[in-house]
CHARMM internal coordinates of N, CA and C (Angstrom, degrees):
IC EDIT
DIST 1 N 1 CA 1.4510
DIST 1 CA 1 C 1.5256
ANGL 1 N 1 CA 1 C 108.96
DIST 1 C 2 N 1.2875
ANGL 1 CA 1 C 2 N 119.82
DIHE 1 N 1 CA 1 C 2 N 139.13
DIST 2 N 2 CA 1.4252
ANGL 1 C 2 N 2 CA 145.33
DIHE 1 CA 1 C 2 N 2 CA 159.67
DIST 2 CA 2 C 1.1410
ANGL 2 N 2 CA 2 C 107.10
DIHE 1 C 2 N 2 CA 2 C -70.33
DIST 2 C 3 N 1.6750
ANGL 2 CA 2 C 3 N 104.27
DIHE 2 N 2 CA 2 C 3 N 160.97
DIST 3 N 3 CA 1.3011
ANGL 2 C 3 N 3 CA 121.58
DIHE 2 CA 2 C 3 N 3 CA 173.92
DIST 3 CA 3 C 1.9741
ANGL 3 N 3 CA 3 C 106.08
DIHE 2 C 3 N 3 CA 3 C -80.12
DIST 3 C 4 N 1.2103
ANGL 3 CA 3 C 4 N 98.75
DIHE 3 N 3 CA 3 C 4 N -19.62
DIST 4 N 4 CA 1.8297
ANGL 3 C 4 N 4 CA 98.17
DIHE 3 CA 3 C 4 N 4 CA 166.11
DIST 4 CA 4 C 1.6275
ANGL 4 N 4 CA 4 C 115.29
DIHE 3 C 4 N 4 CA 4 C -77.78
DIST 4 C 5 N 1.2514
ANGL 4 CA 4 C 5 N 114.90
DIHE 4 N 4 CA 4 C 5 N -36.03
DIST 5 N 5 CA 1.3040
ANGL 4 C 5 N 5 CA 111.00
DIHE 4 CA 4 C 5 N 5 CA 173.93
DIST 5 CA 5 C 1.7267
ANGL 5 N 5 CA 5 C 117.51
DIHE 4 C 5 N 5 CA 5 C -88.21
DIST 5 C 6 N 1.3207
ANGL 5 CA 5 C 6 N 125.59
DIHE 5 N 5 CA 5 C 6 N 1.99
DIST 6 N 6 CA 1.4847
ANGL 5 C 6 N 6 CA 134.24
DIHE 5 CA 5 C 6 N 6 CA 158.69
DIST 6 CA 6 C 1.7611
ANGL 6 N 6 CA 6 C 102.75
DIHE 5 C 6 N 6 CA 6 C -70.64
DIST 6 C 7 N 1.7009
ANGL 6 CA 6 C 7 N 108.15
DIHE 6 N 6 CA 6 C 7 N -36.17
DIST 7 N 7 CA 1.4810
ANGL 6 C 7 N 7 CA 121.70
DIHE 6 CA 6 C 7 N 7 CA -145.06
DIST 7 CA 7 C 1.6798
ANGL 7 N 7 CA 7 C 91.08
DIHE 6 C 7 N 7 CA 7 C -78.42
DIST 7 C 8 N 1.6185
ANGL 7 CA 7 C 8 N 120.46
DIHE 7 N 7 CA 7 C 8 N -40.56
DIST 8 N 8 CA 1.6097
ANGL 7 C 8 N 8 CA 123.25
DIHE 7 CA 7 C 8 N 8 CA -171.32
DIST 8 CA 8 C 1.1507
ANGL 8 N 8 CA 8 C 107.40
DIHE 7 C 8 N 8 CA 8 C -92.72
DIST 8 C 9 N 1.4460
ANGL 8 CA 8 C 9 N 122.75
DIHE 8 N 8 CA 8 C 9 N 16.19
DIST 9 N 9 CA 1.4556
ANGL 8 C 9 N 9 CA 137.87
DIHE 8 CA 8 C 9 N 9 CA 160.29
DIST 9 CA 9 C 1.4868
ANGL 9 N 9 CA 9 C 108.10
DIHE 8 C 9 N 9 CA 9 C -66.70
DIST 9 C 10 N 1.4645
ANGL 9 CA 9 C 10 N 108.11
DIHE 9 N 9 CA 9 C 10 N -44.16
DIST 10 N 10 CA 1.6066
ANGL 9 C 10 N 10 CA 108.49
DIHE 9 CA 9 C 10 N 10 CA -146.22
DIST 10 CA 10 C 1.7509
ANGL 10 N 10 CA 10 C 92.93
DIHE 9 C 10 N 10 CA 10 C -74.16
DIST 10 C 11 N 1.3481
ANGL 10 CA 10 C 11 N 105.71
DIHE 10 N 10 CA 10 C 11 N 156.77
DIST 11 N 11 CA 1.6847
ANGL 10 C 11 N 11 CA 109.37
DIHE 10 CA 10 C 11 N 11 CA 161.01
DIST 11 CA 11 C 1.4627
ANGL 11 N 11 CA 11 C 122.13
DIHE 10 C 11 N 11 CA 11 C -88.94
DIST 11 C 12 N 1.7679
ANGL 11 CA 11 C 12 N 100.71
DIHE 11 N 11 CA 11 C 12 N 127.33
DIST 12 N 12 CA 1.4809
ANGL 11 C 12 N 12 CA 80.90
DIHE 11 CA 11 C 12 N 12 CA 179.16
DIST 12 CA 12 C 1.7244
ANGL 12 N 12 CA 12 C 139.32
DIHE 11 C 12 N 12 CA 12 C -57.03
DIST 12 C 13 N 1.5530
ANGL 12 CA 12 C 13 N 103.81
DIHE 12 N 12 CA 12 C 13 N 162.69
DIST 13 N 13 CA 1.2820
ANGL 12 C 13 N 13 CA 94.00
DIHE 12 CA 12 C 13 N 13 CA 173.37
DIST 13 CA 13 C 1.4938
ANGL 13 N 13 CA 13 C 135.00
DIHE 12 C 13 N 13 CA 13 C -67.27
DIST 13 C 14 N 1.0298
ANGL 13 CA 13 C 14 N 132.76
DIHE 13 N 13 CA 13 C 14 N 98.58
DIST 14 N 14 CA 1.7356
ANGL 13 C 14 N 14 CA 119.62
DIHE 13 CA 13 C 14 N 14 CA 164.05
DIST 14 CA 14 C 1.4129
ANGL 14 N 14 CA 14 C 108.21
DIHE 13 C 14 N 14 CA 14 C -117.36
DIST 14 C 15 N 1.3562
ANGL 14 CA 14 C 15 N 107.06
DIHE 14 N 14 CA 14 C 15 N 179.81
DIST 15 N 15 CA 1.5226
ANGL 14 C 15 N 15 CA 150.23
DIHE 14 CA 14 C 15 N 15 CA 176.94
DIST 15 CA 15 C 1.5092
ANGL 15 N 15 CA 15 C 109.79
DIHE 14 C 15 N 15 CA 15 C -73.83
DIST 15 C 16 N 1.1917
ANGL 15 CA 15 C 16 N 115.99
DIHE 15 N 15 CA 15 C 16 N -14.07
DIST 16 N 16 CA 1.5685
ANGL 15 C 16 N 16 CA 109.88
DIHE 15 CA 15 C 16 N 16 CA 172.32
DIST 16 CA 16 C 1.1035
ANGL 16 N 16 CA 16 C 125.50
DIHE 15 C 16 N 16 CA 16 C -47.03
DIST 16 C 17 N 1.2485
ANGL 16 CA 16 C 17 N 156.03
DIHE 16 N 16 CA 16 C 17 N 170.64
DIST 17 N 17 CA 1.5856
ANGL 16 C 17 N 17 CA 158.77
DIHE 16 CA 16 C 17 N 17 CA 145.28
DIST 17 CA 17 C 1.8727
ANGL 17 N 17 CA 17 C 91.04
DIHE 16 C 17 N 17 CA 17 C -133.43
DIST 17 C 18 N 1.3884
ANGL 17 CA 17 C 18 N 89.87
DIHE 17 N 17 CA 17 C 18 N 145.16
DIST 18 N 18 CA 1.6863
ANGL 17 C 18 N 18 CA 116.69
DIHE 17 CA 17 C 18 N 18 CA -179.37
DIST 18 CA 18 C 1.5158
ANGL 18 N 18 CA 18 C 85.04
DIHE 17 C 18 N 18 CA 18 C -138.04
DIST 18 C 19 N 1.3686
ANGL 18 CA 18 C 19 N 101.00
DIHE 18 N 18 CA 18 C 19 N 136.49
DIST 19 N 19 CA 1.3580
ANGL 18 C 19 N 19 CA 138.54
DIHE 18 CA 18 C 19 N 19 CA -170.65
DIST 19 CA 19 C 1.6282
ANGL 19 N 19 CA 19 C 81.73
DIHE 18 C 19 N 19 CA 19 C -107.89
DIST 19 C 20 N 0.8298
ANGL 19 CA 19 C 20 N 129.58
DIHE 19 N 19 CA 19 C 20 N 137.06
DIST 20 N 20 CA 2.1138
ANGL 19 C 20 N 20 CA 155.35
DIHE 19 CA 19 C 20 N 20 CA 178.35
DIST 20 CA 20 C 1.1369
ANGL 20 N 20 CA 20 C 113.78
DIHE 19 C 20 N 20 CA 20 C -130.24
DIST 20 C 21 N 1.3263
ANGL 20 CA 20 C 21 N 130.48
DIHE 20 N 20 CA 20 C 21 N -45.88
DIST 21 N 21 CA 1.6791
ANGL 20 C 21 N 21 CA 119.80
DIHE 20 CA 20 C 21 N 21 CA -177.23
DIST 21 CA 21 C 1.5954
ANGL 21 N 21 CA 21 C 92.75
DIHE 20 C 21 N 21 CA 21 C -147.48
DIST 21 C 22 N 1.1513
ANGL 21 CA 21 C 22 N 118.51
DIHE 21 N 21 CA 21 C 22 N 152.94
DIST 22 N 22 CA 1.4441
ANGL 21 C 22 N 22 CA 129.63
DIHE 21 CA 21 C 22 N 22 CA 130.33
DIST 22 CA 22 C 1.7990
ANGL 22 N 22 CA 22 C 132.39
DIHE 21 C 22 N 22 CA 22 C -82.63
DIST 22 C 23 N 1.3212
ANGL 22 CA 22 C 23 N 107.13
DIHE 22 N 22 CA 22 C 23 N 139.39
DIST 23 N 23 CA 1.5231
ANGL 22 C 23 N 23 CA 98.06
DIHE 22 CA 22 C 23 N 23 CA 179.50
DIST 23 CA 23 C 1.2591
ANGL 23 N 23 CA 23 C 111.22
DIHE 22 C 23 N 23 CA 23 C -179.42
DIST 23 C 24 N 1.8037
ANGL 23 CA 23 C 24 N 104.62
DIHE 23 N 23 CA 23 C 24 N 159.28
DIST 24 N 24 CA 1.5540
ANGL 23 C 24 N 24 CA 122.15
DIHE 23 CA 23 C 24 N 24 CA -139.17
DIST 24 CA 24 C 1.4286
ANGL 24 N 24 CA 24 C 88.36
DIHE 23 C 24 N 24 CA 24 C -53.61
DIST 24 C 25 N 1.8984
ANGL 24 CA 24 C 25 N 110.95
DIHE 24 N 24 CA 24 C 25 N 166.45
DIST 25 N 25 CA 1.3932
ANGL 24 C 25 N 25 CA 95.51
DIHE 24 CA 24 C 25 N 25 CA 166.53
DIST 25 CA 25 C 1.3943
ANGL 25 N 25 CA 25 C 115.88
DIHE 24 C 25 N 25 CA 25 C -78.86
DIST 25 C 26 N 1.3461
ANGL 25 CA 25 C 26 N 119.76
DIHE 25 N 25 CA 25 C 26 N 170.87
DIST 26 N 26 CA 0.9740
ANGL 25 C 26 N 26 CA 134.50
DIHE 25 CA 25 C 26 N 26 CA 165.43
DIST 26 CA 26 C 1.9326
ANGL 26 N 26 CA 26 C 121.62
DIHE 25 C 26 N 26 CA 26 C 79.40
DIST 26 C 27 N 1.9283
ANGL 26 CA 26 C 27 N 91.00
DIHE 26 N 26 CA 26 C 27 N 1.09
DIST 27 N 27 CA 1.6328
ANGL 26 C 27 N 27 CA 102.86
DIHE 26 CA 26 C 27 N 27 CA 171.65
DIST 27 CA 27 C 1.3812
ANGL 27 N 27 CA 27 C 120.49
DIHE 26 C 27 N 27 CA 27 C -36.94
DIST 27 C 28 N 1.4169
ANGL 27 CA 27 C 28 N 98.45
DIHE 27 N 27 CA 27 C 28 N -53.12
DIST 28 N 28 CA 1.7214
ANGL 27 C 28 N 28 CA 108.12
DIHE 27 CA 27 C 28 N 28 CA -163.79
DIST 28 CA 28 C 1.4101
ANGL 28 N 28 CA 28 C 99.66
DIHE 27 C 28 N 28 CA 28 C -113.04
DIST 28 C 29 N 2.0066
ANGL 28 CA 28 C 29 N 92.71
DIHE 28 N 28 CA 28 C 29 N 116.71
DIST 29 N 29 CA 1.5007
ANGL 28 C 29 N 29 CA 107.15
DIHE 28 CA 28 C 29 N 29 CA 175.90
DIST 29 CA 29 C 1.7224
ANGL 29 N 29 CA 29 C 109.42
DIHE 28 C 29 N 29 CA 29 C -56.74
DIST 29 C 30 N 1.2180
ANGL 29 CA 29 C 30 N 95.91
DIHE 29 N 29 CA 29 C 30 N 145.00
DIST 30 N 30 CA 1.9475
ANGL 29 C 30 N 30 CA 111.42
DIHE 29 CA 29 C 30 N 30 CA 177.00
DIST 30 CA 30 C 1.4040
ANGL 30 N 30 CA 30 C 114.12
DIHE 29 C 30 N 30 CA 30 C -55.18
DIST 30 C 31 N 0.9098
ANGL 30 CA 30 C 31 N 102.31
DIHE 30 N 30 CA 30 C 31 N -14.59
DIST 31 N 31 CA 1.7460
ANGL 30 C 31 N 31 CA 120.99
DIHE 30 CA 30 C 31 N 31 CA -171.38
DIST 31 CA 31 C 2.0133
ANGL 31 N 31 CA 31 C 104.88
DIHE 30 C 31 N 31 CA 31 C -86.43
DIST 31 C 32 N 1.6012
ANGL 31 CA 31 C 32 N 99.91
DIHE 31 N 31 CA 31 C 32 N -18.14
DIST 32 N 32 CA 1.5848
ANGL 31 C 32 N 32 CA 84.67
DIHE 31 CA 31 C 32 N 32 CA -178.63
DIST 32 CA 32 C 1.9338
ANGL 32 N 32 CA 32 C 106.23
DIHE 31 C 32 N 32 CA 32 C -115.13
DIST 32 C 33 N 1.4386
ANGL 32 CA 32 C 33 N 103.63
DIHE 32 N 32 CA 32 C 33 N 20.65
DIST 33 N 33 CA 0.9031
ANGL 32 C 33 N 33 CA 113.33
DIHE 32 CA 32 C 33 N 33 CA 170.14
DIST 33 CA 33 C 1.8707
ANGL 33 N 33 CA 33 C 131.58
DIHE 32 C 33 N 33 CA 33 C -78.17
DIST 33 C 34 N 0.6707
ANGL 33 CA 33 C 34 N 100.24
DIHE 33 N 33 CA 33 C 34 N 126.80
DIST 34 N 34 CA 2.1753
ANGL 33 C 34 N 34 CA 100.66
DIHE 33 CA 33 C 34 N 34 CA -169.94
DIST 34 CA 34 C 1.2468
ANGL 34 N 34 CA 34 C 102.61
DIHE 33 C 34 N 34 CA 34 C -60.64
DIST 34 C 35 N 1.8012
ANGL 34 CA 34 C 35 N 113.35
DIHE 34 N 34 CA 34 C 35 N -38.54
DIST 35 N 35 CA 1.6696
ANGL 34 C 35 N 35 CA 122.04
DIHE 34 CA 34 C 35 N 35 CA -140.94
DIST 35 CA 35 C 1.3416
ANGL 35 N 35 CA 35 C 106.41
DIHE 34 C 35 N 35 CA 35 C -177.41
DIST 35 C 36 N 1.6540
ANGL 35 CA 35 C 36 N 136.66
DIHE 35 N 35 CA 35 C 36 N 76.97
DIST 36 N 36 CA 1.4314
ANGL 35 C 36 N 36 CA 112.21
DIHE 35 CA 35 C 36 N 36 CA 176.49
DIST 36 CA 36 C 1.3002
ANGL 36 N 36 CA 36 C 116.09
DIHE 35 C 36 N 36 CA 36 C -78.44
DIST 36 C 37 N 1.5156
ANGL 36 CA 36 C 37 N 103.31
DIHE 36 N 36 CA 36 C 37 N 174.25
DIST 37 N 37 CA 1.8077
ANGL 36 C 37 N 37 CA 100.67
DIHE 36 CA 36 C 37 N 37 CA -154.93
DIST 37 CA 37 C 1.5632
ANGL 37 N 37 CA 37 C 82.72
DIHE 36 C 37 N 37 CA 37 C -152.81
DIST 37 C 38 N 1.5513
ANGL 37 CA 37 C 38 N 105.38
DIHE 37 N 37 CA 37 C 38 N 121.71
DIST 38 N 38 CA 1.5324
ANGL 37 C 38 N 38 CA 105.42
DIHE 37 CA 37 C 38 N 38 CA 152.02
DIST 38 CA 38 C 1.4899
ANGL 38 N 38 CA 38 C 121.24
DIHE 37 C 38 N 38 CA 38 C -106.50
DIST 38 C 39 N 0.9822
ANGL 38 CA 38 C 39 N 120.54
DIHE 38 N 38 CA 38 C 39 N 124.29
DIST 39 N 39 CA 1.5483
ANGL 38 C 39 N 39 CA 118.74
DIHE 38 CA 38 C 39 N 39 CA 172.90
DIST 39 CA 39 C 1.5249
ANGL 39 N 39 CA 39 C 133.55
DIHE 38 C 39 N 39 CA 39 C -105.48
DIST 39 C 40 N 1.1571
ANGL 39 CA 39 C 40 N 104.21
DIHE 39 N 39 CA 39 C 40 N 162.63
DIST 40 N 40 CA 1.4190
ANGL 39 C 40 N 40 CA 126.94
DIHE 39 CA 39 C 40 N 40 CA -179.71
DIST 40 CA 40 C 1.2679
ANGL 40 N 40 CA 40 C 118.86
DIHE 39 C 40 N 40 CA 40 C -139.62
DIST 40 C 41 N 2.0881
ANGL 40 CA 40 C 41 N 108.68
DIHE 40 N 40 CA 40 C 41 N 159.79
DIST 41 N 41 CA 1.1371
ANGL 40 C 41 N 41 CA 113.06
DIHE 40 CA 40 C 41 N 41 CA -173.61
DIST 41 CA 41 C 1.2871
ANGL 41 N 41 CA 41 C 119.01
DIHE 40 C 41 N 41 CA 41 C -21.95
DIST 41 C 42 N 1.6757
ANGL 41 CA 41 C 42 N 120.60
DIHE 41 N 41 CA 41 C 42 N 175.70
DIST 42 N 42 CA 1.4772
ANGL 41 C 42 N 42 CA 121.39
DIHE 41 CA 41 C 42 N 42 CA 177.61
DIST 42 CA 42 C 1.7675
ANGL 42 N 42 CA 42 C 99.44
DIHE 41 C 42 N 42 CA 42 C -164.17
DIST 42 C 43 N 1.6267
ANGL 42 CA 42 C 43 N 109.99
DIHE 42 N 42 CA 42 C 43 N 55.86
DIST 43 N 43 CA 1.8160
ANGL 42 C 43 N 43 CA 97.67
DIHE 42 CA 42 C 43 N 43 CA -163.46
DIST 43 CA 43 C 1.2779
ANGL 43 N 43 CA 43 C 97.18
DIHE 42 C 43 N 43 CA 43 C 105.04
DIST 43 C 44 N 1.3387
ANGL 43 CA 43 C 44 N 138.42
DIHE 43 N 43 CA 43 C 44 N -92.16
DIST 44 N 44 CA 1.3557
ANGL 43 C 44 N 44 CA 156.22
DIHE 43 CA 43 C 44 N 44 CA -129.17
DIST 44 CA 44 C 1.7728
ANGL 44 N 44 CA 44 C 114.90
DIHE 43 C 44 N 44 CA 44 C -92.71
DIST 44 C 45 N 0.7826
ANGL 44 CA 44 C 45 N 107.59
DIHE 44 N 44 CA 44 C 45 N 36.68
DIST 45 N 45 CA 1.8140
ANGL 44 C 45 N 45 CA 119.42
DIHE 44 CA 44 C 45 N 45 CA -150.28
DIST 45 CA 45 C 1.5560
ANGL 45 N 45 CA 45 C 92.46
DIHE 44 C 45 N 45 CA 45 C -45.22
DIST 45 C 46 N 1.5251
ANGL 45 CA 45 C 46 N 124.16
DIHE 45 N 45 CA 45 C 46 N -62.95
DIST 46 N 46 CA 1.5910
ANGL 45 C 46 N 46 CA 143.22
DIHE 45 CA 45 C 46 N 46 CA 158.61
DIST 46 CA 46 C 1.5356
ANGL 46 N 46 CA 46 C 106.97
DIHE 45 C 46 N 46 CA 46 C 2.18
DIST 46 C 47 N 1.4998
ANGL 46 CA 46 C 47 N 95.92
DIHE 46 N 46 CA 46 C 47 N -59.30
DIST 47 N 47 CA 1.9418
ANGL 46 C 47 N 47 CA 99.85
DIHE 46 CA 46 C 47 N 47 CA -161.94
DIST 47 CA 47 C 1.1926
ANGL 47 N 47 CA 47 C 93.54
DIHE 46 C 47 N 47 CA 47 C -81.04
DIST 47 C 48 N 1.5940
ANGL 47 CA 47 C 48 N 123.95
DIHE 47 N 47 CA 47 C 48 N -54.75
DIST 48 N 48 CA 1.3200
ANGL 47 C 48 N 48 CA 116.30
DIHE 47 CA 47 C 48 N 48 CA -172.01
DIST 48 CA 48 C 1.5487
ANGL 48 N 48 CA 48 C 132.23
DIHE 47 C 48 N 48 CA 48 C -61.19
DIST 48 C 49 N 1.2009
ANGL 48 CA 48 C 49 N 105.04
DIHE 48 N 48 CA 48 C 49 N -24.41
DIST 49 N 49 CA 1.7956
ANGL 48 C 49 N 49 CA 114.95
DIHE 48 CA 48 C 49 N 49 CA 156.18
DIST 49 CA 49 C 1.3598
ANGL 49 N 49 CA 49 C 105.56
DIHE 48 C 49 N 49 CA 49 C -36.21
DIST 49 C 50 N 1.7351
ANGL 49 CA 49 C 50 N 103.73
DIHE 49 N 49 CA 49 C 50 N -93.32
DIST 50 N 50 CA 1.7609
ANGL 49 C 50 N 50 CA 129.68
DIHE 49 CA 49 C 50 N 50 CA 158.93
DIST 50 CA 50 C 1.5068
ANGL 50 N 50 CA 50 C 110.78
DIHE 49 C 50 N 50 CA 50 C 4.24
DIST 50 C 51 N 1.0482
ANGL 50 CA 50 C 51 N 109.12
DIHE 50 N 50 CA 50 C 51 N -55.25
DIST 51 N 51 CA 1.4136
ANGL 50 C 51 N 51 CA 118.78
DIHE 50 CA 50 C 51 N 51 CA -178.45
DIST 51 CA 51 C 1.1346
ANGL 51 N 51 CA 51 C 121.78
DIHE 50 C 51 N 51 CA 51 C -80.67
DIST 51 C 52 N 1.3701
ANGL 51 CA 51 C 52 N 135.74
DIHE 51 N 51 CA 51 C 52 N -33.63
DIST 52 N 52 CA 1.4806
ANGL 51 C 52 N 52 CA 141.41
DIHE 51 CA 51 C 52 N 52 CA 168.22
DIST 52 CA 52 C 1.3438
ANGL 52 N 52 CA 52 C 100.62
DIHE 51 C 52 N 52 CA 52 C -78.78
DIST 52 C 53 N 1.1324
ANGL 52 CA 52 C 53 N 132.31
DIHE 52 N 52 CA 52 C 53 N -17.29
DIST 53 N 53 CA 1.3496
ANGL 52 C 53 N 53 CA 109.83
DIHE 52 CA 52 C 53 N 53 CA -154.39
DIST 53 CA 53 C 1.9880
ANGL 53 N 53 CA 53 C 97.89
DIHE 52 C 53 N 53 CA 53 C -110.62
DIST 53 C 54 N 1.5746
ANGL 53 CA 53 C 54 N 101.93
DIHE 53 N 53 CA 53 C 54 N -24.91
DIST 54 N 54 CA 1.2407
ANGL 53 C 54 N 54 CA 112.15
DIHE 53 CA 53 C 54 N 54 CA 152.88
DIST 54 CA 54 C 1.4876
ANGL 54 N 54 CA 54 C 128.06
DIHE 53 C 54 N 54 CA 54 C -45.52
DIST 54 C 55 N 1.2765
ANGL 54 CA 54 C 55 N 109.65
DIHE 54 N 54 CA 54 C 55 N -49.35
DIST 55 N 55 CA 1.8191
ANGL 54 C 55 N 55 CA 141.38
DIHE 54 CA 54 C 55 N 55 CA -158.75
DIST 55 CA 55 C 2.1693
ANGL 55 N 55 CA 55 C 90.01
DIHE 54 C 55 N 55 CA 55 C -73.93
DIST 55 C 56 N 1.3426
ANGL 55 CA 55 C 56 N 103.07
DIHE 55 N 55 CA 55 C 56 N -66.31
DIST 56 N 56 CA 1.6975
ANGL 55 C 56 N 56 CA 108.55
DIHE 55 CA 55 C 56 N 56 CA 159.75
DIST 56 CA 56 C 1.2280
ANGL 56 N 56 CA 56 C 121.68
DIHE 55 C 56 N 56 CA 56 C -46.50
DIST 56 C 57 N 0.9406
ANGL 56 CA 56 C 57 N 114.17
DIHE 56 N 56 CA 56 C 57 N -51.35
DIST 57 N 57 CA 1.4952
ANGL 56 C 57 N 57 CA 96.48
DIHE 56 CA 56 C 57 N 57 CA 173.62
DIST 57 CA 57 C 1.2658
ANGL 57 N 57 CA 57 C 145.43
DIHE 56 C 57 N 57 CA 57 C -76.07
DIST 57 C 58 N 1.1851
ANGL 57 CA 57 C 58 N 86.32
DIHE 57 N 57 CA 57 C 58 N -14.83
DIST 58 N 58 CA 1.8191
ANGL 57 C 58 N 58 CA 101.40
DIHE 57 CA 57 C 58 N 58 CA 176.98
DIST 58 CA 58 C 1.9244
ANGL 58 N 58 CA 58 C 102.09
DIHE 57 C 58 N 58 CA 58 C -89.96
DIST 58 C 59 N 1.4748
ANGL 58 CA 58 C 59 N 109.98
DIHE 58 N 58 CA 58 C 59 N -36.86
DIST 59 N 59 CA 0.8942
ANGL 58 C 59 N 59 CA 106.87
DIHE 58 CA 58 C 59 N 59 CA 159.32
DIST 59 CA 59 C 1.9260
ANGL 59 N 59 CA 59 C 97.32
DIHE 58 C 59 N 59 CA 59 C 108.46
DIST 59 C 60 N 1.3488
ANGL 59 CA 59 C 60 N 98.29
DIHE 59 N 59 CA 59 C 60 N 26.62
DIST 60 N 60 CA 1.8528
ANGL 59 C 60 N 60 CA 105.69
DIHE 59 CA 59 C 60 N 60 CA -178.12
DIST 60 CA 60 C 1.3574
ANGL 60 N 60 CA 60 C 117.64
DIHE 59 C 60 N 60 CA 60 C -133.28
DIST 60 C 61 N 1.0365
ANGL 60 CA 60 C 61 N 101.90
DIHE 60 N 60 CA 60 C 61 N 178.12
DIST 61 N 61 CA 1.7909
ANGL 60 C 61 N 61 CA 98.95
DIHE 60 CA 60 C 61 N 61 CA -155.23
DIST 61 CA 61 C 1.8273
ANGL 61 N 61 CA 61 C 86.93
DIHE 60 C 61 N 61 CA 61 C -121.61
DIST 61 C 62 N 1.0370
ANGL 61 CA 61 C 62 N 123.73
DIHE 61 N 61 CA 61 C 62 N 171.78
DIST 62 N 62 CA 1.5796
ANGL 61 C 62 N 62 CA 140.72
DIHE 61 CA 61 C 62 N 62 CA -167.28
DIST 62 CA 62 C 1.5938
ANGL 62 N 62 CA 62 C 86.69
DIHE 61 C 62 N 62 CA 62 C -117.31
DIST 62 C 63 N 1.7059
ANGL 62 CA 62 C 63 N 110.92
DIHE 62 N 62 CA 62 C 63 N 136.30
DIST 63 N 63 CA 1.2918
ANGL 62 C 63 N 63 CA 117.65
DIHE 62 CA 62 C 63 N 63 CA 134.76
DIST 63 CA 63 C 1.6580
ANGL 63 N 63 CA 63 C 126.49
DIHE 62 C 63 N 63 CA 63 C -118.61
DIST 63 C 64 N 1.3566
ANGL 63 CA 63 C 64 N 119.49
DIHE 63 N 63 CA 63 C 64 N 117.36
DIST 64 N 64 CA 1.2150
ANGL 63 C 64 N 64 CA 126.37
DIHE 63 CA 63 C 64 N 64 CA -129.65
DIST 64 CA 64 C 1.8533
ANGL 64 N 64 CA 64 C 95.84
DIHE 63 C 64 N 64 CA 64 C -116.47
DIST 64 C 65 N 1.4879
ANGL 64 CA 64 C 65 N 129.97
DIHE 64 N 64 CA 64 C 65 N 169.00
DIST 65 N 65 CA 1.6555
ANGL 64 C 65 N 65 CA 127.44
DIHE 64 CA 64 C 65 N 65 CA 129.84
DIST 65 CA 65 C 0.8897
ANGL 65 N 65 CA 65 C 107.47
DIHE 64 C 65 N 65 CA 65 C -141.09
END
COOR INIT
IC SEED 1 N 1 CA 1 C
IC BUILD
């Protein structure tokens, strides 16, 4: 393998977030974290409400990339 075929390995970049697990707060010590990230709207204010307000009520936290 080439450094061009390492290069069409990579995934492109976007703005997506994928939600992967839900879980209680405070499951995952801060310490095994790479990078925490709080977010906000992006355009979509509607969904992103929906979604926090979902995330509260159930009472779980998102682990996301």
């Amino acid at each position: 393998m080439d450094a061009d075929d390492l290069a069409s390995l990579a995934p492109k970049p976007s703005r997506t977030i994928e939600i992967s697990h839900f879980v209680a707060p405070n499951a995952v010590e801060p310490v095994w974290y790479e990078r925490p990230y709080y977010l906000g709207p992006d355009g979509d204010d509607e969904s992103y409400f929906a979604l926090a307000a979902a995330l509260e009520q159930r009472g779980v936290e998102g682990i996301a990339r």
